[in-house]
C-alpha positions in Angstrom: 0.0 0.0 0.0 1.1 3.2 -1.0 1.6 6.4 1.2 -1.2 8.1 0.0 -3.5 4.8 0.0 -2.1 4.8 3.6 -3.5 8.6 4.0 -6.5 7.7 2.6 -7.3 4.6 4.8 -6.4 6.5 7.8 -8.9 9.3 7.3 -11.7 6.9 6.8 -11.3 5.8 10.2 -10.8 9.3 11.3 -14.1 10.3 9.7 -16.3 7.4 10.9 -19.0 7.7 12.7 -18.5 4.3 14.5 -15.6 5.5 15.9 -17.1 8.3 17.4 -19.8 6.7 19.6 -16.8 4.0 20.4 -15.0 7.1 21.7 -18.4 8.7 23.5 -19.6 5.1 25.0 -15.5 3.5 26.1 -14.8 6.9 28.1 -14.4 5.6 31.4 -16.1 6.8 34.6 -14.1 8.2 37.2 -11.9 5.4 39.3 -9.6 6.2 41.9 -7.4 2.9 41.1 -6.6 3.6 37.3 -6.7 7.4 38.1 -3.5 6.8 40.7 -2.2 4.8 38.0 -2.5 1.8 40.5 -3.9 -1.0 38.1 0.0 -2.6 38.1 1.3 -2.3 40.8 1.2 -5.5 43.2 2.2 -3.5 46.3 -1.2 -1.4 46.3 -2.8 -4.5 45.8 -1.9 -6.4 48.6 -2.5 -3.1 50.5 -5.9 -3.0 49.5 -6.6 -6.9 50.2 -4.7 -6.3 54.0 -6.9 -3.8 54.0 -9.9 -5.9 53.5 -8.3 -8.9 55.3 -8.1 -7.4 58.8 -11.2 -7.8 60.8 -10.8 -4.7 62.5 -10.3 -2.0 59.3 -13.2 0.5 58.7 -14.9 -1.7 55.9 -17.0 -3.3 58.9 -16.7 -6.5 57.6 -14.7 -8.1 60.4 -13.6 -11.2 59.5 -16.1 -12.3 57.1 -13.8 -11.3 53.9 -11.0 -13.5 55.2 -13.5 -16.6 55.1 -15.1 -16.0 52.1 -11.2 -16.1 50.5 -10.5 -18.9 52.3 -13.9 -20.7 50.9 -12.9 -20.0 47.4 -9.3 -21.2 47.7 -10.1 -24.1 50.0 -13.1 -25.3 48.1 -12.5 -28.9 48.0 -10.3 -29.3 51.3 -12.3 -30.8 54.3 -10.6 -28.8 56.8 -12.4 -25.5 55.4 -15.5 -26.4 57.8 -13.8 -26.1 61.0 -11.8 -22.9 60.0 -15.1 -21.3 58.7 -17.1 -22.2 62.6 -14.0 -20.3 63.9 -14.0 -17.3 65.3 -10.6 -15.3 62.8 -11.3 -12.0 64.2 -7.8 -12.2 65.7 -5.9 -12.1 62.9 -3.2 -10.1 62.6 -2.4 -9.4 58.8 1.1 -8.1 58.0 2.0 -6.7 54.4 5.9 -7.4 53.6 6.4 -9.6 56.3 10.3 -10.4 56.4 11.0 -14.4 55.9 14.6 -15.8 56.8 16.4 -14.8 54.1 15.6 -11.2 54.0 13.3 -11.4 50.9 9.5 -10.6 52.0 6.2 -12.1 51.8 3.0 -10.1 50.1 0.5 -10.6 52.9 1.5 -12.8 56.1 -1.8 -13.2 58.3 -1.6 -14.9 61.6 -4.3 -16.2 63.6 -2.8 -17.5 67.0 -6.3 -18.2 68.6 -7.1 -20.2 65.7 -4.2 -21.8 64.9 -4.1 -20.8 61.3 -1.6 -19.2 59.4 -1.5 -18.1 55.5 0.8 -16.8 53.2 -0.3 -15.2 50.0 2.5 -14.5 47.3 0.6 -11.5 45.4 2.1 -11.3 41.3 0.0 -9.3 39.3 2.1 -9.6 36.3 5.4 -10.2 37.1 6.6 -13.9 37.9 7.7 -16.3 40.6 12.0 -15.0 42.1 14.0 -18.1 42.1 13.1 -20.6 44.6 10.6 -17.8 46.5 7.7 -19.6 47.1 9.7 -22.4 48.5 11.1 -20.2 51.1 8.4 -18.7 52.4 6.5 -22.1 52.7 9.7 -23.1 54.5 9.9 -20.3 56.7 6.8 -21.2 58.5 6.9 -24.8 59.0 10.3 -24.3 60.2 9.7 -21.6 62.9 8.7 -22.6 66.2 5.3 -20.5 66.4 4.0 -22.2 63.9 4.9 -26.0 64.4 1.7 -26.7 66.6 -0.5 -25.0 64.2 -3.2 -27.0 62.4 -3.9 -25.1 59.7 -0.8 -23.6 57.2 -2.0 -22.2 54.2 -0.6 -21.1 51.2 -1.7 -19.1 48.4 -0.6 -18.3 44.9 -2.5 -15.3 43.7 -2.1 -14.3 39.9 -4.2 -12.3 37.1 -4.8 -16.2 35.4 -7.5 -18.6 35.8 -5.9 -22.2 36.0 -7.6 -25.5 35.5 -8.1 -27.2 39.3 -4.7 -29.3 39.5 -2.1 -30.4 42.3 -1.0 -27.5 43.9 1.9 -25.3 42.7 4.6 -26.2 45.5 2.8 -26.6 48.1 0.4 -23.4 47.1 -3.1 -23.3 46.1 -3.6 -21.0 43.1 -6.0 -18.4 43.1 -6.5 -15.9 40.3 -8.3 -12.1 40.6 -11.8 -13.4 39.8 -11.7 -15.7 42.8 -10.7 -12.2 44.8 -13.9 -10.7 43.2 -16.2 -13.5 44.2 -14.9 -13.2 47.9 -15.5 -9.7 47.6 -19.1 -10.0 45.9 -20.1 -12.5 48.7 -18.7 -10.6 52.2 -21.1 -7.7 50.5 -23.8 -9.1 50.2 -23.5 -10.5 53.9 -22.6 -7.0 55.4 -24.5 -4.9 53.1 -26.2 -2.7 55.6 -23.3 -2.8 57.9 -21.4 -0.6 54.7 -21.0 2.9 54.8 -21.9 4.0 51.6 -18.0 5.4 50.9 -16.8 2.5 52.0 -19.0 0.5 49.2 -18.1 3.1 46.7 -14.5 2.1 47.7 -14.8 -0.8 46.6 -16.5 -1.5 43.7 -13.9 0.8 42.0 -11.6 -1.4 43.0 -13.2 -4.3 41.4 -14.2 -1.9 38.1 -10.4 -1.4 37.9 -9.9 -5.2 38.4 -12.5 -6.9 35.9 -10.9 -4.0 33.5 -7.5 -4.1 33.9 -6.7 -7.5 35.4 -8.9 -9.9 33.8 -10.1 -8.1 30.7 -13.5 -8.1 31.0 -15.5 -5.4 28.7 -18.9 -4.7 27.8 -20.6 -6.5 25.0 -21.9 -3.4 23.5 -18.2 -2.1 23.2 -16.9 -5.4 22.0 -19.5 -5.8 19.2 -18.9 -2.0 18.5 -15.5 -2.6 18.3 -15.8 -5.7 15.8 -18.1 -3.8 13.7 -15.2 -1.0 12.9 -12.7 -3.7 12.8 -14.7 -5.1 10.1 -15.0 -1.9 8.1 -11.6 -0.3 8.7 -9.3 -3.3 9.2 -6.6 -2.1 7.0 -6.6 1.3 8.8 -6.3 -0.5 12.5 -3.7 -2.8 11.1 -1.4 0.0 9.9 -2.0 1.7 13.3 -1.1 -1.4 14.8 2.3 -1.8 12.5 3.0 1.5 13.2 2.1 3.6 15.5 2.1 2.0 18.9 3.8 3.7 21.6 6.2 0.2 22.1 7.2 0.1 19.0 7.7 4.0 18.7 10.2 3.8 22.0 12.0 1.1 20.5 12.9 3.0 17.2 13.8 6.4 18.9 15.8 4.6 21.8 18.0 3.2 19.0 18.2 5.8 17.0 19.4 7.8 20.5 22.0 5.0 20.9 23.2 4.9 17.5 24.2 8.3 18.2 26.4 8.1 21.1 29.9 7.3 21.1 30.0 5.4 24.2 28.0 2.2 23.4 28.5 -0.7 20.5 27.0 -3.7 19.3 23.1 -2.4 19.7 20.8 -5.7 19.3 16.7 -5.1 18.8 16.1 -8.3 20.5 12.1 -7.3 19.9 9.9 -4.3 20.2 10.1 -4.1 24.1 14.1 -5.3 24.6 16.9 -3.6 23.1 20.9 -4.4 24.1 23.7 -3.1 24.0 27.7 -2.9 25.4 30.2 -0.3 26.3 31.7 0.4 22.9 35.7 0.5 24.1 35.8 -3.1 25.3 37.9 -5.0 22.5 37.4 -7.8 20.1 39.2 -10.0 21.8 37.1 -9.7 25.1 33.9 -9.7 23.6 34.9 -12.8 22.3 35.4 -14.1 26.0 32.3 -13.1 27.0 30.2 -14.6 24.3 29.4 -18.2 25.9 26.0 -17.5 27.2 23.8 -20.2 24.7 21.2 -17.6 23.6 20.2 -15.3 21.0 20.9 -12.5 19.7 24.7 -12.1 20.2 25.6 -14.5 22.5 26.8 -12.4 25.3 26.9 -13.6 29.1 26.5 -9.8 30.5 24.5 -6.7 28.2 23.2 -3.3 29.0 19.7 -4.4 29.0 16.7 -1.7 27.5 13.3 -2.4 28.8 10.5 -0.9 26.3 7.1 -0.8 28.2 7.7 -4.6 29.2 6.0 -6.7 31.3 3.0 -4.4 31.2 5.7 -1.7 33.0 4.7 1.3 31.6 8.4 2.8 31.0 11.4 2.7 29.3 14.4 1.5 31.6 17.8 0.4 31.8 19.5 -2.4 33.6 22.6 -5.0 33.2 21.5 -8.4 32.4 23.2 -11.7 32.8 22.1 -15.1 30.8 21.7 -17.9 32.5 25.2 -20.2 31.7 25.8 -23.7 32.4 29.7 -24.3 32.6 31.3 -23.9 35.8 33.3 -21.2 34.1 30.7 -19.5 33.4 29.5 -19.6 36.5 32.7 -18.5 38.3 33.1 -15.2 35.5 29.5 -14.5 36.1 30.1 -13.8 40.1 33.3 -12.2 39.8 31.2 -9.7 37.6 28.3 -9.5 40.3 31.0 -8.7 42.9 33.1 -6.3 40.8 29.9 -4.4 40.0 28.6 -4.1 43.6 32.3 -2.8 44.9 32.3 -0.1 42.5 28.4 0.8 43.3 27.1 -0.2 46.3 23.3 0.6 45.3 23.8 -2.7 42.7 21.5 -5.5 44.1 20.7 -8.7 41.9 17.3 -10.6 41.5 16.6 -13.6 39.6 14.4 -16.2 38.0 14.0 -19.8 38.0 15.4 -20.3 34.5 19.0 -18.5 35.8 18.3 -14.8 34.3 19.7 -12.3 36.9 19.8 -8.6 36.4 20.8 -5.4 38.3 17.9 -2.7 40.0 16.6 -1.2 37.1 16.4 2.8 36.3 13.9 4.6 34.0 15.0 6.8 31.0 11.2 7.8 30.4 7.6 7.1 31.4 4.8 6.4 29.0 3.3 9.6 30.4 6.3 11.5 29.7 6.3 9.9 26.5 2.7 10.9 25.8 3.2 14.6 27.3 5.8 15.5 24.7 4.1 17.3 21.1 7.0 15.3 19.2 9.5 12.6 18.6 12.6 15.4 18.6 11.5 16.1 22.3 11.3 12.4 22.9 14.7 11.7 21.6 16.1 14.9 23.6 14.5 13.3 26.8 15.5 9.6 26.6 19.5 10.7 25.2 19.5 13.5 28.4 18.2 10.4 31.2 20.8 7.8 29.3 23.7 10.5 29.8 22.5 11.2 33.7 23.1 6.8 33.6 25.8 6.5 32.1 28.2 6.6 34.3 26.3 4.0 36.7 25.9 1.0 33.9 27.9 1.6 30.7 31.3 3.0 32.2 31.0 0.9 35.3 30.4 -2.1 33.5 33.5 -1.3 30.7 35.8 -1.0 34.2 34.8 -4.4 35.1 35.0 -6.1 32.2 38.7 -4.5 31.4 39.7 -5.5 34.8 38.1 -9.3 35.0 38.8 -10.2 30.9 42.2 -8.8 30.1 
């Protein structure tokens, strides 16, 4: 298609009058969740649910969300009769609650009259650390207050519906829908004990979910939206191609690196990861550190460029390490971790199962800093401004390390 078929396709879709009712019916009602931007973030959501979890809050609803939970995610355990003729108004509910090993569970709630104690390991979108849930199952059947507990519990909350199945390490999965449905039922029990803020409270909280978390939408907008799909496909597809913010922050953070004289060797790994290394490391060490068994280049260690991943809704920057399986590997990828951390202190790993470790993360520029801007020059000013400010941090710290590790 040419560039003025392009045009031409464009402006049908700009001039339709099925996209203007799409526009007047999808404008969302005010909600405090997505309007605090708090959709994604897995720390507000376990605030919320510790929030509804202790008996004592200001919802009124004492313990009564806690047991409806615990009914959806002990469904087809026998146990969930006598823990539901319990009295759990003693619960003490702890967000971040520190295991062991210094890492730190999402909700940790502790009912000593009752003898019951649950974890619940909150990921909206992110995944399972390397060997996490593990630890924190350990944590309480190895610590003394617990051992004469009957009932240890252990949830795995996620954004996905799975299919009933053993449990996940010792962890029974429960997805956001199961959260509304706990919700929807301690309502409808407490109802007139609810001030009416309170209720208001919370049904944004589950608008924002069934939106944002599971994807539910109205049937009017869907069909609405498959009728102009219909009629302007080619225009939505080119939009698509083209013009989304991803893929717009992938091409202008290149284009950025491609300009400065301090980094080499710039992979597009996709639309949303982009790699790169310190440009005055020689031939003959990049050669040494190519024995990591992936794609694109190879490379153990890379500057590592986020775009809008992960449903993160930001451009950042980070050094990456591929998982490796020799024991020389191994032994070059900790001397690395250790040489980084001596020359800055504020370095601190984290992990995955499958071996992928990588460095706190900064953030060159936000999608609403991105969307604030009238064009791509100010864009490009931005993102090459922030990489300067972090350059010093991850592409000159890194360049010392591998010069004094790989000679």
């Amino acid at each position: 298609m040419d560039k003025i078929k392009q045009k031409h396709t464009l402006l049908q879709l700009l001039m339709s009058d099925d996209l203007a009712e799409l526009h007047a019916k999808s404008k969302h009602k005010f909600n405090i969740f997505r309007a605090l931007k708090l959709q994604n973030n897995e720390v507000k959501h376990s605030n919320f649910l510790g929030w509804l979890l202790n008996p004592f809050e200001s919802h009124n609803l004492m313990d009564i969300f806690l047991k409806e939970l615990l009914k959806v995610a002990l469904k087809n355990d026998t146990s969930l009769v006598d823990i539901i003729l319990k009295d759990l108004t003693d619960a003490k509910i702890k967000l971040e609650k520190m295991a062991n090993d210094g890492r730190r569970m999402d909700i940790f709630i502790d009912c000593p009259r009752s003898k019951l104690v649950c974890v619940i390991e909150n990921k909206v979108w992110s995944g399972e650390g390397c060997n996490q849930l593990e630890d924190y199952r350990n944590y309480v059947l190895n610590h003394d207050k617990y051992k004469d507990y009957e009932h240890k519990i252990f949830l795995f909350l996620t954004p996905y519906k799975y299919t009933p199945c053993e449990d996940y390490k010792g962890y029974i999965r429960i997805n956001y829908g199961d959260i509304l449905i706990a919700i929807n039922n301690s309502m409808k029990q407490c109802d007139c004990l609810l001030d009416d803020d309170v209720k208001i409270f919370i049904e944004h909280y589950k608008k924002m979910v069934e939106r944002d978390i599971m994807g539910n939408y109205d049937a009017e907008i869907l069909e609405l939206c498959s009728k102009i799909y219909k009629e302007y496909g080619d225009a939505i597809d080119l939009i698509y191609k083209c013009g989304t913010p991803q893929k717009a922050l992938c091409s202008i953070l290149i284009e950025v690196l491609e300009q400065k004289d301090y980094v080499k060797r710039i992979h597009r790994e996709s639309d949303s990861v982009v790699l790169a290394l310190p440009i005055e490391i020689t031939e003959e060490q990049l050669k040494k550190i190519q024995i990591a068994d992936w794609k694109p280049d190879n490379c153990f260690v890379n500057i590592k460029f986020s775009i809008l991943q992960w449903n993160s809704e930001k451009v950042t920057i980070e050094i990456l390490f591929a998982p490796l399986q020799s024991d020389y590997g191994k032994d070059l990828k900790e001397k690395f971790k250790k040489a980084l951390i001596n020359k800055n202190k504020n370095f601190k790993f984290d992990n995955n199962k499958e071996g992928w470790e990588w460095t706190n993360l900064d953030t060159l520029i936000s999608l609403d800093e991105y969307m604030s801007y009238d064009n791509n020059e100010e864009v490009k000013n931005h993102i090459s401004e922030k990489l300067d400010s972090f350059k010093g941090k991850y592409i000159d710290t890194l360049k010392e390390v591998i010069n004094e590790i790989i000679h």
